[in-house]
Backbone bond lengths (Angstrom), bond angles and torsions (degrees), N, CA, C in turn:
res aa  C-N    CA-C-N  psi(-1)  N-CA   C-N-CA  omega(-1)  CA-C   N-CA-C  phi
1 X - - - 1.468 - - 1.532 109.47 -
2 X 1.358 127.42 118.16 1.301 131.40 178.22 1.725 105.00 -84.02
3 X 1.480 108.82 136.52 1.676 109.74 152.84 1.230 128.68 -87.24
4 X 1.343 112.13 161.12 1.863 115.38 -170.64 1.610 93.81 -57.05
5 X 1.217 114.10 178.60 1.617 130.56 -167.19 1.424 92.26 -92.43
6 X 1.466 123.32 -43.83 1.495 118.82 -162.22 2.274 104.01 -94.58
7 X 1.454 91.47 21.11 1.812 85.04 177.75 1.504 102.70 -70.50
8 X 1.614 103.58 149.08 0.765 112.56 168.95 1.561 127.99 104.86
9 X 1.678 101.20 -34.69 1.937 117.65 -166.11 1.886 71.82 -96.61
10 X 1.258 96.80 134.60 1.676 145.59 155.74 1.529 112.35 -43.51
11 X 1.089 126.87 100.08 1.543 120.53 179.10 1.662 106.46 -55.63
12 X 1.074 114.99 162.58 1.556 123.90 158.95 1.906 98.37 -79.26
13 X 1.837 109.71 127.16 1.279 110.91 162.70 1.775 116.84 -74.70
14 X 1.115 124.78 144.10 1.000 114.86 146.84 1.583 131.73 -110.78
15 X 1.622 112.76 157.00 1.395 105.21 176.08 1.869 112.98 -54.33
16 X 1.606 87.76 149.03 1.739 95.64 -173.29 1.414 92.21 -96.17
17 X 1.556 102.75 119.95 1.810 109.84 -175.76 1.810 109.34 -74.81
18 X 1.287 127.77 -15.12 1.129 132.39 154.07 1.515 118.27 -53.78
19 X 1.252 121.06 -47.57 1.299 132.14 -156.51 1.918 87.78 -87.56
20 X 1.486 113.62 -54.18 1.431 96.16 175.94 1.512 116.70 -69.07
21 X 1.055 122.34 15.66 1.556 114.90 -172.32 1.686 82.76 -100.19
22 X 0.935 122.79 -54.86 1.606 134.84 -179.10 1.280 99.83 -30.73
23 X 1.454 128.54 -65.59 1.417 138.36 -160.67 1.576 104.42 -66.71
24 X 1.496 119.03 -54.01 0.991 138.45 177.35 2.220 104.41 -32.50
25 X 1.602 100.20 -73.52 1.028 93.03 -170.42 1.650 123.79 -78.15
26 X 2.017 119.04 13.00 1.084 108.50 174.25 1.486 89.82 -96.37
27 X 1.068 145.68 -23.09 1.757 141.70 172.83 1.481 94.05 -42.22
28 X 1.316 112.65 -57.88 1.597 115.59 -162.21 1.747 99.43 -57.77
29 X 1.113 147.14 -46.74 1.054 161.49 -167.82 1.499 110.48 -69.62
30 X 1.379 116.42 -32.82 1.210 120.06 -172.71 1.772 105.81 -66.41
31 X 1.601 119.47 163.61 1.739 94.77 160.70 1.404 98.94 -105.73
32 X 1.636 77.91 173.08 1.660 106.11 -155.28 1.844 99.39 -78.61
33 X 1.148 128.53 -179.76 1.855 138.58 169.50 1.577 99.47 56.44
34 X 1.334 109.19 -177.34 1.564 116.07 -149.69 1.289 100.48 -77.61
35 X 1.598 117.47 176.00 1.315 126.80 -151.04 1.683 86.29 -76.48
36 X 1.285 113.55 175.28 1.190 124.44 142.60 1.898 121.54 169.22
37 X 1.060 104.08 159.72 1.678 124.78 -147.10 1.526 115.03 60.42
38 X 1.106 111.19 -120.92 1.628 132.32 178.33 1.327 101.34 -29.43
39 X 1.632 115.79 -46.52 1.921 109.24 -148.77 1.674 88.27 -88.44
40 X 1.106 134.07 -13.72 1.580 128.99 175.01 1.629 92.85 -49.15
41 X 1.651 101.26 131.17 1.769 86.36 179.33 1.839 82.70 -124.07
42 X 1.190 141.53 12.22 1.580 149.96 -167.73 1.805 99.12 -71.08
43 X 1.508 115.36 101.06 1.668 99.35 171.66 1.645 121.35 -22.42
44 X 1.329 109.13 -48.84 1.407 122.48 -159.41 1.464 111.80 -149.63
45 X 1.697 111.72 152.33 1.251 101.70 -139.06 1.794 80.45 -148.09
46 X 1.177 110.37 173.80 2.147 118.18 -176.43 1.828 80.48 -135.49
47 X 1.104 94.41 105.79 1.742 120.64 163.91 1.507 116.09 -63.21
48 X 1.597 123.96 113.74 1.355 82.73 153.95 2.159 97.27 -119.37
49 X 1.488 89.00 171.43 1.359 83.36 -169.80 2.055 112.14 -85.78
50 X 1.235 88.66 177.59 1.484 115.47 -175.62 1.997 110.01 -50.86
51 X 1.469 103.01 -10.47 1.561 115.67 175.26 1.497 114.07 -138.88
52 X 1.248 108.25 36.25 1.392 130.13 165.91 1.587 115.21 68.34
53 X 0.966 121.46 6.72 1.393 114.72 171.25 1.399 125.67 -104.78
54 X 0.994 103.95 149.37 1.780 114.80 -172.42 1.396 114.96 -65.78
55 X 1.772 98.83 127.48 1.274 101.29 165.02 1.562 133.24 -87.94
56 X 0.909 85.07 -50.03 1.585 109.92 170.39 1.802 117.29 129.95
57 X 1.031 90.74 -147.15 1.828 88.37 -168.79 1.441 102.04 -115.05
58 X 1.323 101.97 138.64 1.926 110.08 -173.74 1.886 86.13 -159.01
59 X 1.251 84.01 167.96 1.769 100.93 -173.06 1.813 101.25 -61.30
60 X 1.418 114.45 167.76 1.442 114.67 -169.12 1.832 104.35 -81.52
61 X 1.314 99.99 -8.18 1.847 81.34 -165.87 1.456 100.87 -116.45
62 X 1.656 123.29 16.41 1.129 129.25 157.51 1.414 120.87 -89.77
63 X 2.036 92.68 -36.90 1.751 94.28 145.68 1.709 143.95 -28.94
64 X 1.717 88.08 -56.52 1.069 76.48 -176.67 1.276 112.93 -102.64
65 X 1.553 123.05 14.80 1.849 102.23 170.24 1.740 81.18 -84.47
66 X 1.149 149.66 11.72 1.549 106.87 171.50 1.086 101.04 -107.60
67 X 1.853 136.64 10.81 1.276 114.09 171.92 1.704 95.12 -89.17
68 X 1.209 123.78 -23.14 1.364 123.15 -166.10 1.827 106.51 -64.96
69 X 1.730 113.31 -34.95 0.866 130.53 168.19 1.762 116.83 -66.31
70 X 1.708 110.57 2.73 1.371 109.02 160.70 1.277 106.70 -125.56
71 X 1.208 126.76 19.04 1.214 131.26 165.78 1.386 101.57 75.77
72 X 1.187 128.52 32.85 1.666 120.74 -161.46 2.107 96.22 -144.97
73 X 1.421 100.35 -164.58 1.167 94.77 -168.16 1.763 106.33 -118.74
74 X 1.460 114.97 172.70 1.743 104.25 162.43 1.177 88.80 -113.82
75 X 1.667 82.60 136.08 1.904 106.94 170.93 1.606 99.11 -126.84
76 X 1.848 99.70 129.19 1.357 118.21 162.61 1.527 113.91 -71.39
77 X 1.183 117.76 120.09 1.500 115.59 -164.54 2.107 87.51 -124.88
78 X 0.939 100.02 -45.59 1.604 91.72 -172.87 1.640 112.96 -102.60
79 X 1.136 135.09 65.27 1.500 130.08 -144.24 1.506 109.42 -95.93
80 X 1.435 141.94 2.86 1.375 155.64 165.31 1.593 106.44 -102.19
81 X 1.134 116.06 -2.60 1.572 117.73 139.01 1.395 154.87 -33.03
82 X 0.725 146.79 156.27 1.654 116.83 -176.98 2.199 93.53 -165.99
83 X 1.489 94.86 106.29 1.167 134.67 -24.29 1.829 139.77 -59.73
84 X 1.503 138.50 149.61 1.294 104.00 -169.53 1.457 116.68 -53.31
85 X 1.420 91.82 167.93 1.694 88.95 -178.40 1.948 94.38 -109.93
86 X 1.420 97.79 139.05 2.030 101.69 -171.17 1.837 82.45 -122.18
87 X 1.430 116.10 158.04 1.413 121.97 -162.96 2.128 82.92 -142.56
88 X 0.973 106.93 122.70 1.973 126.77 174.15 1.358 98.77 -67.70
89 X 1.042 123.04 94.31 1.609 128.74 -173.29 1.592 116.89 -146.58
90 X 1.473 122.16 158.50 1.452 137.53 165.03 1.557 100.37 -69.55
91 X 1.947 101.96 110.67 1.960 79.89 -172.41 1.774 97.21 -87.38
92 X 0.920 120.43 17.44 1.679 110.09 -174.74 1.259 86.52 -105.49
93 X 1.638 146.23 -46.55 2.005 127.30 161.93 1.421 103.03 -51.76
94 X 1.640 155.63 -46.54 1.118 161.51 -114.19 1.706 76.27 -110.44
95 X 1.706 132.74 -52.28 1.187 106.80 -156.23 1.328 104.93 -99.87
96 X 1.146 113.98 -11.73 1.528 118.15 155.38 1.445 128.37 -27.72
97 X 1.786 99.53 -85.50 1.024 118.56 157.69 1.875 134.57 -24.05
98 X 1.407 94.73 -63.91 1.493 107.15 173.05 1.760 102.50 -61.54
99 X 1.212 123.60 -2.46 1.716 115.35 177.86 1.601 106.86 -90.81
100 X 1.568 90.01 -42.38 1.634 100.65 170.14 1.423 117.13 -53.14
101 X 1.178 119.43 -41.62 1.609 124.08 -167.30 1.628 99.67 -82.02
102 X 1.351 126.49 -50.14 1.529 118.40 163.42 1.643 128.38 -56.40
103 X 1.583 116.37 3.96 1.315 111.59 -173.39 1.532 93.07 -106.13
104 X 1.282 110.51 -46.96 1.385 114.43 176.78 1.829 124.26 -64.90
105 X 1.477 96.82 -19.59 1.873 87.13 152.34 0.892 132.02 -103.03
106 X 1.459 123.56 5.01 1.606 142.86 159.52 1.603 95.87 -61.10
107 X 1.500 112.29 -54.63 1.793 108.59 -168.36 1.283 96.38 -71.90
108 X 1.128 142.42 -43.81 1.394 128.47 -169.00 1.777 115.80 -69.83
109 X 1.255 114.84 -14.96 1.445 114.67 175.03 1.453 121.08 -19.41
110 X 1.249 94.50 134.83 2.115 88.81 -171.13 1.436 105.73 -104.62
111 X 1.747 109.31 127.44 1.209 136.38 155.48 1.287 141.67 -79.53
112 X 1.464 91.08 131.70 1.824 92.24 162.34 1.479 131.79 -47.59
113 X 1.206 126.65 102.75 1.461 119.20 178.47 1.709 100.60 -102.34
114 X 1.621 124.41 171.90 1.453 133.53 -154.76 1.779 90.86 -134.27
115 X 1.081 119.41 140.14 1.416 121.24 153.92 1.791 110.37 -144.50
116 X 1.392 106.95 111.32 1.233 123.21 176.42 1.060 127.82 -64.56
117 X 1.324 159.21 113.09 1.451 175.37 84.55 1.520 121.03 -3.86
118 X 1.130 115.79 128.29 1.832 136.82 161.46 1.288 125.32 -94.30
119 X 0.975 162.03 108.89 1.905 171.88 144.72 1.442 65.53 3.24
120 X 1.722 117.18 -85.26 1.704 110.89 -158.03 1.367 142.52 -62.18
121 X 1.336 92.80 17.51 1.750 104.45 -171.18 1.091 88.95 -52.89
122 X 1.756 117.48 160.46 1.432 131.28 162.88 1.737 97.58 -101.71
123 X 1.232 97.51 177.23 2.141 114.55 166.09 1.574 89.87 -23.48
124 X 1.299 94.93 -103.72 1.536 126.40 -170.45 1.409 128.77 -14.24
125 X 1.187 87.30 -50.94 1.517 103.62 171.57 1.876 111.28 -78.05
126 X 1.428 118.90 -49.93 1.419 112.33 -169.30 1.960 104.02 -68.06
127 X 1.234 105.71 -14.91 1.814 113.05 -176.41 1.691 101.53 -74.75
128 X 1.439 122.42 -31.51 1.062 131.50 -158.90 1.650 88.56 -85.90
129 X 1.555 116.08 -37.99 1.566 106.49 -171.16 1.304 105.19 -81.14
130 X 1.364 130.28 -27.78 1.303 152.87 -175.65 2.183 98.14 -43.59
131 X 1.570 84.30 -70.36 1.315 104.67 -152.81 1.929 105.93 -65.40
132 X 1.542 102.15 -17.59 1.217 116.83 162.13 1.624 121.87 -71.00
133 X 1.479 110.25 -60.62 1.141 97.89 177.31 1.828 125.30 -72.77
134 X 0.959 102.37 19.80 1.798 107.67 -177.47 1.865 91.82 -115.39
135 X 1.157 127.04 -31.79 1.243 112.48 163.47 1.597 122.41 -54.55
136 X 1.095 104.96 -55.32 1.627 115.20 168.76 1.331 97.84 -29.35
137 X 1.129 99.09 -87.52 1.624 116.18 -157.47 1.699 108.04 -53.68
138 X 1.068 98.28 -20.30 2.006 111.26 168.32 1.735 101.12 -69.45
139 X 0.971 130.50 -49.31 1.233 133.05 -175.25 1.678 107.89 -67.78
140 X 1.541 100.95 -35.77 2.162 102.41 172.45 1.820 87.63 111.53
141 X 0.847 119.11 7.53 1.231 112.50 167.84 1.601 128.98 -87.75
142 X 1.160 120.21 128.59 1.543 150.58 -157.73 2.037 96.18 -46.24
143 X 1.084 144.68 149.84 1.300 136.42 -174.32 1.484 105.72 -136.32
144 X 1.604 117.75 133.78 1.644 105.18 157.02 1.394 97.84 -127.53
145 X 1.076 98.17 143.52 1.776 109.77 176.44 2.321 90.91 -106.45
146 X 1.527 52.84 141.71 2.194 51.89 -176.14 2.177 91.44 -141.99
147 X 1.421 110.12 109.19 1.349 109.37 -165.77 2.230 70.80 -117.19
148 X 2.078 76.93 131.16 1.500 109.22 177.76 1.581 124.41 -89.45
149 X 1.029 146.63 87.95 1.440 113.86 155.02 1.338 126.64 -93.38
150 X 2.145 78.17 164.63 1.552 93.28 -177.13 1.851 115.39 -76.26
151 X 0.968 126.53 -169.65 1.439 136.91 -166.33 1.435 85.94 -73.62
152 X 1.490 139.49 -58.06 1.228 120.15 -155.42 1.503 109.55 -107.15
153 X 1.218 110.46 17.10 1.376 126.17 169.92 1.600 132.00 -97.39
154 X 1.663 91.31 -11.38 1.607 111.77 150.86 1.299 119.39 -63.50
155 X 1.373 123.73 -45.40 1.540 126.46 163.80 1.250 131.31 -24.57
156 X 1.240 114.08 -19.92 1.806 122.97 -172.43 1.655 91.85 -167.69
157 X 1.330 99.40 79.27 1.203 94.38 179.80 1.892 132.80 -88.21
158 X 2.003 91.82 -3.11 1.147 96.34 -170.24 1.907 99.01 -66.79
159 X 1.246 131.59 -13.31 1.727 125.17 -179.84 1.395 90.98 -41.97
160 X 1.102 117.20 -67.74 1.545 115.59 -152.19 1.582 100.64 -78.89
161 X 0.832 136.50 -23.50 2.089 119.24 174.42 1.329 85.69 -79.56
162 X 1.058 144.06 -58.87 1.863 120.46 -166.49 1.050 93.89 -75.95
163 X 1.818 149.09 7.96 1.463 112.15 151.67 1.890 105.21 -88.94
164 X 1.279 106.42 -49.85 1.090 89.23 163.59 1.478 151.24 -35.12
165 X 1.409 112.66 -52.30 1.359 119.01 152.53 1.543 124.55 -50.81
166 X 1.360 123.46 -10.60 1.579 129.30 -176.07 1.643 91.30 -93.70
167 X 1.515 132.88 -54.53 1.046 136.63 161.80 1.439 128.06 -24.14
168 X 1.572 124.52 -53.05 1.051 147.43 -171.91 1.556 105.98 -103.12
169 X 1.006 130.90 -1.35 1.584 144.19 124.18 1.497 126.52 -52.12
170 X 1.580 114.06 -68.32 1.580 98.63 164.98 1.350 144.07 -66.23
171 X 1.477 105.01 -5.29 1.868 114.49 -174.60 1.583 88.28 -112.68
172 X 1.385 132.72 24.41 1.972 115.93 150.37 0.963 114.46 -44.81
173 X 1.449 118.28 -54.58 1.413 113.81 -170.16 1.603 130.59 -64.45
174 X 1.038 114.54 -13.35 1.332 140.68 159.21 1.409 144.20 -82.89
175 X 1.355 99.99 -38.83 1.823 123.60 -177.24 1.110 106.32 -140.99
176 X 1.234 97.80 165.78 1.921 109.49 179.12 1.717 84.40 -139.57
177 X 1.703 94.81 145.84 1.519 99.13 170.65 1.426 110.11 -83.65
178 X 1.761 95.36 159.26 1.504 92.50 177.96 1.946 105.27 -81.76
179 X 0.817 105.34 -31.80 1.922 114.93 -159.21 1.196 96.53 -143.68
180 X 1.467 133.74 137.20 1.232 129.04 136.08 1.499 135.36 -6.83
181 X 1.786 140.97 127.08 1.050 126.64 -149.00 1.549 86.21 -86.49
182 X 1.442 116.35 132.15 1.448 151.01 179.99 1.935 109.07 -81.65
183 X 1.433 122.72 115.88 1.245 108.08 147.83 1.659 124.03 -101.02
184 X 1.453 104.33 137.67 1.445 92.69 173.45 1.554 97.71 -148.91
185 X 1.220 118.72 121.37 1.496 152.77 -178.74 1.551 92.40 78.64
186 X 1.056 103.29 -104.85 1.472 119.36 -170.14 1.513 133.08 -116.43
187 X 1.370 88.73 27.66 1.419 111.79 170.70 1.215 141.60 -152.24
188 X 1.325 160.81 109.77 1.335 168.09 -120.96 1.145 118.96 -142.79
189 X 2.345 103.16 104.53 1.346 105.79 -163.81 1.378 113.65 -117.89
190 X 1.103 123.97 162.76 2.204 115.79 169.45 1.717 79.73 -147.04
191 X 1.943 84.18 152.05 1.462 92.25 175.21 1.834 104.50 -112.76
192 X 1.117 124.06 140.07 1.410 117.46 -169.02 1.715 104.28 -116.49
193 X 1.318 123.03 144.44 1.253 137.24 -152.80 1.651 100.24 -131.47
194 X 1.673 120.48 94.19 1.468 119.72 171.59 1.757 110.08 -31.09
195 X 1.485 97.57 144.52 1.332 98.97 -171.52 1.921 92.82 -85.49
196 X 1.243 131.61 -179.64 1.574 143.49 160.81 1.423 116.29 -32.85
197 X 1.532 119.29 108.21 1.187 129.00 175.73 1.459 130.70 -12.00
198 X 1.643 98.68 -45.80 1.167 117.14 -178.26 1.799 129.16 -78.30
199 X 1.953 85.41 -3.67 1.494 86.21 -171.62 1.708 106.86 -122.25
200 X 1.691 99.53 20.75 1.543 102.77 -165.67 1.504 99.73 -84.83
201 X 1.529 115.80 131.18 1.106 122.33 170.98 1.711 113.82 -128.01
202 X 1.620 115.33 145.04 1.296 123.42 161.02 1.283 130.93 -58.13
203 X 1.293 145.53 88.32 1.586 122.38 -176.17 1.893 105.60 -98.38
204 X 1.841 111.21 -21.86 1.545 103.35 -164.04 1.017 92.59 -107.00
205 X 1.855 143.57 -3.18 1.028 156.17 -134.75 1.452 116.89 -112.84
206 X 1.136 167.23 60.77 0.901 143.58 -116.57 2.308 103.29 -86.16
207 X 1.455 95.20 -38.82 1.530 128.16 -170.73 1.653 107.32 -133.80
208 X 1.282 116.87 148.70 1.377 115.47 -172.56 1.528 78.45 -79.51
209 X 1.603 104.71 176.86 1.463 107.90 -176.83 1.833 77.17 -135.19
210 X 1.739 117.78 155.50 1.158 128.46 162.54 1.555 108.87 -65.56
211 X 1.595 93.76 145.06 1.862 79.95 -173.27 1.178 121.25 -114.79
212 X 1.418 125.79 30.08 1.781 157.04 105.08 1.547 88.99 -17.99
213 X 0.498 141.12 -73.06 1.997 139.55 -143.11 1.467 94.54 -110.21
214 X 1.451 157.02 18.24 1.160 163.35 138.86 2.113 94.76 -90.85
215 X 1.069 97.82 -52.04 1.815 86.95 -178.68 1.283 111.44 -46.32
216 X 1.824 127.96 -61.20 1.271 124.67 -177.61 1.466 119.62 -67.85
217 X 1.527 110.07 -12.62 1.709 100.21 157.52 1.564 98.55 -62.38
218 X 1.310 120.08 -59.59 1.338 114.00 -153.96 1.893 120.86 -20.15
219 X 1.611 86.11 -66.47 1.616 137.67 170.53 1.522 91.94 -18.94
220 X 1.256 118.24 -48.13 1.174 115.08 -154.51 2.010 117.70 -92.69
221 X 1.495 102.30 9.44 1.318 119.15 -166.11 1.774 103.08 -48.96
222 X 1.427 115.59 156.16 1.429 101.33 170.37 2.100 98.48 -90.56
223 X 1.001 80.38 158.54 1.749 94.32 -175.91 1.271 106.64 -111.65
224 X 1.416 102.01 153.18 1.316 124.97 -147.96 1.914 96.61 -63.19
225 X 1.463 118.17 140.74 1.314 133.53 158.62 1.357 109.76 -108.91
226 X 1.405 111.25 101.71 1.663 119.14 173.62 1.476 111.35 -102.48
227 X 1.733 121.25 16.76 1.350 121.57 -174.89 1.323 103.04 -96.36
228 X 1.318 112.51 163.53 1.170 118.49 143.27 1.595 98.68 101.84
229 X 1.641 133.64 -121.69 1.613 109.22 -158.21 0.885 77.74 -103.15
230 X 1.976 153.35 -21.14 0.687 149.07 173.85 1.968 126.96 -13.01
231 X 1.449 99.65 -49.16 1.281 118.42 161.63 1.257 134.03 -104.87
232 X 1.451 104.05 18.20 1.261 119.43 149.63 2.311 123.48 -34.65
């Protein structure tokens, strides 16, 4: 009696799409945000109470007769804890709240802001870009300095890296570059990264300025003139 050629070799299993459809719709069934009361399955749990202070750690179902005894709920808030930590709370204020705190770091999202540069800037003018781009970066927002030349201002191009580099000298205290400032064609960029909240300081600034009312300065940049002997 001969055997087939393939006896013996192991099929490949595949997932049973019934069986994941199964799983699928008890997920759906489950509720949604962190465990709390009954579904806490943690022996023991670090309480804190209904006015924020710590209780300490006691078994989970003594937990929860004392949140029941505040008429409120246990919510697992720290659950990769050990032990988790559950907080005696209203979970319909608790999920409230936590919506509030995700809308407000959605608004705070940090942006790219632009500050434009000339080889010919004078004082006055590069202090004015200065004092702009350190506001940005006062606010935690992301910075590109982008210094332009004109056609015949490529000719001697070191003006503009020692202005640039004078630029990227006064905002240390504020930013750190990401890369070395880069030229490529006709323009020369570095991206600068606010230093730690805690360590942002004003030196050209007198007052942070809102940076709503730094945008419509922006707006107002002069734009590039490539006419004339310029392209000579």
């Amino acid at each position: 009696m001969s055997l087939p050629q393939n006896y013996g070799v192991r099929r490949p299993s595949y997932p049973n799409r019934n069986q994941n459809n199964r799983r699928s719709q008890f997920n759906r069934g489950q509720p949604q945000g962190p465990r709390r009361n009954e579904r806490i399955k943690a022996p023991e749990v670090r309480v804190i109470g209904p006015d924020g202070q710590q209780i300490g750690i006691m078994p989970t179902h003594l937990a929860l007769q004392r949140a029941r005894d505040y008429r409120l709920d246990l919510v697992e808030i720290a659950a990769t804890a050990r032990p988790p930590v559950c907080r005696i709370v209203d979970f319909g204020k608790y999920q409230y709240e936590e919506s509030k705190k995700q809308k407000k770091q959605k608004a705070a999202t940090v942006r790219l802001k632009e500050v434009k540069l000339r080889p010919r800037c004078d004082v006055h003018d590069l202090m004015i870009k200065i004092r702009r781009a350190e506001n940005f970066l006062y606010h935690g927002h992301k910075l590109k300095l982008i210094l332009s030349f004109r056609y015949r201002e490529l000719e001697h191009p070191e003006i503009g890296i020692e202005l640039m580099k004078r630029a990227m000298a006064e905002l240390t205290h504020i930013g750190t570059p990401d890369h070395p400032a880069r030229l490529m064609g006709r323009s020369m960029t570095v991206m600068l990264t606010p230093v730690a909240q805690g360590k942002r300081k004003l030196l050209h600034n007198t007052a942070a300025v809102p940076v709503d009312e730094i945008d419509e300065e922006e707006e107002d940049e002069d734009e590039d003139d490539d006419g004339g002997d310029d392209k000579e």
